[in-house]
TIVO-2410 file (N, C-alpha, C; in nm, 3 decimals):
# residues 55
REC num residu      c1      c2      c3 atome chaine
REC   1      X   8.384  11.927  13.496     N      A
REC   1      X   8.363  11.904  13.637    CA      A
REC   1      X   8.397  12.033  13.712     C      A
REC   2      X   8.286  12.058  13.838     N      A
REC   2      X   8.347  12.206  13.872    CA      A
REC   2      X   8.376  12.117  14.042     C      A
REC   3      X   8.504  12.251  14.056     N      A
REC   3      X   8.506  12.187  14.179    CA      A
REC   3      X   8.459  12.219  14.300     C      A
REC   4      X   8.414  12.176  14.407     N      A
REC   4      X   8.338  12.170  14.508    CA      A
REC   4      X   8.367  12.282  14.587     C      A
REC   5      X   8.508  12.272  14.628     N      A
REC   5      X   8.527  12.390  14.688    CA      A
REC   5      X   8.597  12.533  14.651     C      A
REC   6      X   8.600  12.565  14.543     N      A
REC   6      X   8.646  12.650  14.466    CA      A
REC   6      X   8.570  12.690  14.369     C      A
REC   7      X   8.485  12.604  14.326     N      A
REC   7      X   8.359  12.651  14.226    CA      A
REC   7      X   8.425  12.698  14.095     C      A
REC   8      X   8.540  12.631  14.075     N      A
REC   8      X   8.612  12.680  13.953    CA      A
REC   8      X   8.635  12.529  13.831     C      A
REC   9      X   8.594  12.540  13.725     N      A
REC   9      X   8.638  12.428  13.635    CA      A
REC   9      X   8.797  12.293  13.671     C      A
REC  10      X   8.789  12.205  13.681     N      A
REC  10      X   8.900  12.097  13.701    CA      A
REC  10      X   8.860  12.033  13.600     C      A
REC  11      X   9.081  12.059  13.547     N      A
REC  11      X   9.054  11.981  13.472    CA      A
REC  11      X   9.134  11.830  13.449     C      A
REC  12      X   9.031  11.729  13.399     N      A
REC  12      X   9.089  11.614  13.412    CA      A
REC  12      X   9.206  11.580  13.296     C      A
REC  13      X   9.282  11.497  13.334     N      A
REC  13      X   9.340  11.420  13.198    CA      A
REC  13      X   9.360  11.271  13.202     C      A
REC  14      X   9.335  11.224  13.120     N      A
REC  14      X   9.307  11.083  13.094    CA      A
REC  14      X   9.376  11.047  12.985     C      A
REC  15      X   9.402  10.891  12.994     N      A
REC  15      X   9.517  10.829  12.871    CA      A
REC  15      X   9.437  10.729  12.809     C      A
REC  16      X   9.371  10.673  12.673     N      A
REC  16      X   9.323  10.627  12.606    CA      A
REC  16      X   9.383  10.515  12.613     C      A
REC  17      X   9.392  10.378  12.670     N      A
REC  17      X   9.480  10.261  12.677    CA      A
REC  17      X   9.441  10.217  12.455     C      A
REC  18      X   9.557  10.175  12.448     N      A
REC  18      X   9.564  10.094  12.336    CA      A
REC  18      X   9.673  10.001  12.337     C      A
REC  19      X   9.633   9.908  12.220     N      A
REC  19      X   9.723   9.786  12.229    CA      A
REC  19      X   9.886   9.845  12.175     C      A
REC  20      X   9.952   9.786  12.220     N      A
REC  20      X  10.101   9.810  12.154    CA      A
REC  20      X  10.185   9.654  12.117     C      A
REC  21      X  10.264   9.664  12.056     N      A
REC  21      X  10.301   9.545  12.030    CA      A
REC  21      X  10.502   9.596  12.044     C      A
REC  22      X  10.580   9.477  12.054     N      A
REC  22      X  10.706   9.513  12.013    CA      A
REC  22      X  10.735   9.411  11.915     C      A
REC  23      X  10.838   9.436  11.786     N      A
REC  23      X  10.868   9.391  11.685    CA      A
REC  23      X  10.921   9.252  11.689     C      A
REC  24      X  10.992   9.215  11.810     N      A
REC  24      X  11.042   9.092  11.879    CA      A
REC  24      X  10.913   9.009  11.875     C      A
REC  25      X  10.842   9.014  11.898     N      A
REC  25      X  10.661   8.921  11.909    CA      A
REC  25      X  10.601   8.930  11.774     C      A
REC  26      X  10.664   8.960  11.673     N      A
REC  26      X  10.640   8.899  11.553    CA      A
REC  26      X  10.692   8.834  11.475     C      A
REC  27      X  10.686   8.744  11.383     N      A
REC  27      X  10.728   8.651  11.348    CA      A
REC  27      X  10.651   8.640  11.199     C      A
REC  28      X  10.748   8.639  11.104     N      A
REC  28      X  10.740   8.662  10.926    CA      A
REC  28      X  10.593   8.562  10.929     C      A
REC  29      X  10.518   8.568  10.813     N      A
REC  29      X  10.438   8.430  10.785    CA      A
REC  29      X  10.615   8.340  10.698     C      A
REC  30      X  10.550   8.216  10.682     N      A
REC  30      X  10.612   8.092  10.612    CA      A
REC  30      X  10.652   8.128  10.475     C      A
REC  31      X  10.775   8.145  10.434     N      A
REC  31      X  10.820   8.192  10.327    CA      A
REC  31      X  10.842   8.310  10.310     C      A
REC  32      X  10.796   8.416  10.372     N      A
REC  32      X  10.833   8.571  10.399    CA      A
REC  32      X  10.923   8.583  10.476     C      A
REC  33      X  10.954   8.715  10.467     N      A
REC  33      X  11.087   8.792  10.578    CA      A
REC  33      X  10.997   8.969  10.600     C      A
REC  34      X  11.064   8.960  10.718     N      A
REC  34      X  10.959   9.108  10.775    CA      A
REC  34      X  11.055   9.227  10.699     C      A
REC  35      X  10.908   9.294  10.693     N      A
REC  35      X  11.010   9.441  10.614    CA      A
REC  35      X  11.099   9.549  10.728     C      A
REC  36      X  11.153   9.505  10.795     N      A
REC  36      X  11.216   9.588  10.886    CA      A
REC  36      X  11.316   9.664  10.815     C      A
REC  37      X  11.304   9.817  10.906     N      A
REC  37      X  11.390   9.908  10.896    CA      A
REC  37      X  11.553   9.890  10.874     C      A
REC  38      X  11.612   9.936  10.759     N      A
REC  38      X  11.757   9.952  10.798    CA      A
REC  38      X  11.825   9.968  10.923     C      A
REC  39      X  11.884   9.939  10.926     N      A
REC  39      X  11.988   9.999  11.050    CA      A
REC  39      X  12.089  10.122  11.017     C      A
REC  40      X  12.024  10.229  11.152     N      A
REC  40      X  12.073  10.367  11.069    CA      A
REC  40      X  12.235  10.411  11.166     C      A
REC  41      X  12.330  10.327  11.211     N      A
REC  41      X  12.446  10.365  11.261    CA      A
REC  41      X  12.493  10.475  11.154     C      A
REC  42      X  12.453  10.501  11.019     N      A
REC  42      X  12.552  10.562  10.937    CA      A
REC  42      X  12.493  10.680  10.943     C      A
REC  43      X  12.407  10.746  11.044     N      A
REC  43      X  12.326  10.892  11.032    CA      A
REC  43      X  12.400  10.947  11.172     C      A
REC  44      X  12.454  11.065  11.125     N      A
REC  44      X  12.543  11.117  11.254    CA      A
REC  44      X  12.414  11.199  11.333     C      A
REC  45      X  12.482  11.229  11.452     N      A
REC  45      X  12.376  11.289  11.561    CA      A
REC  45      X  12.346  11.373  11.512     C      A
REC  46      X  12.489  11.472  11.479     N      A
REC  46      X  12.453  11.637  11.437    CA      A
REC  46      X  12.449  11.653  11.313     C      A
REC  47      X  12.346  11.704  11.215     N      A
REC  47      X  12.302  11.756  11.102    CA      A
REC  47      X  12.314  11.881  11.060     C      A
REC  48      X  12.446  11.881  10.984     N      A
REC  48      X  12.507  11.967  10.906    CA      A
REC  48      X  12.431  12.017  10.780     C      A
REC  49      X  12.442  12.149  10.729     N      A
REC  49      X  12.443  12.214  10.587    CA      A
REC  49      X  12.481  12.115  10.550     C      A
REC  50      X  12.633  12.075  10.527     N      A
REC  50      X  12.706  11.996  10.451    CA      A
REC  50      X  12.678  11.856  10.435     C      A
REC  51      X  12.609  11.779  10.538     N      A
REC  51      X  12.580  11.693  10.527    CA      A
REC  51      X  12.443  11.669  10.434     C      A
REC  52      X  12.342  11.791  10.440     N      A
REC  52      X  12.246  11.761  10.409    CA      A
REC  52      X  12.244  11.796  10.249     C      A
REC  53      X  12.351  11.874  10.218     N      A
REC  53      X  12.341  11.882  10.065    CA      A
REC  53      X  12.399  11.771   9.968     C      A
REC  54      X  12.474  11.710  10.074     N      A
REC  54      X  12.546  11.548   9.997    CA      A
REC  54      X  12.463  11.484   9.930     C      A
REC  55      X  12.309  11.446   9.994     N      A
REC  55      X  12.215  11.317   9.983    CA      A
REC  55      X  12.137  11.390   9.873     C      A
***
């Protein structure tokens, strides 16, 4: 798009809508359990050398 009074390129930006879901609004089928993530309290903020040569 050029613009009208500047005669110079504008440029647009636009956001692609898609569906999202949250994990709370699902629900296992009958006899299953959902594969959810661990719970990571045991990963410290800051990432050490030392920490990372432990694992």
């Amino acid at each position: 798009m050029i613009n009208s009074e500047t005669n110079k390129p504008e440029t647009v930006t636009y956001f692609k809508p898609v569906p999202v879901f949250d994990i709370s609004q699902v629900k296992a089928q009958e006899g299953k359990e959902l594969d959810l993530p661990k719970e990571t309290s045991g990963i410290q903020k800051q990432l050490t050398k030392e920490v990372l040569d432990k694992s």
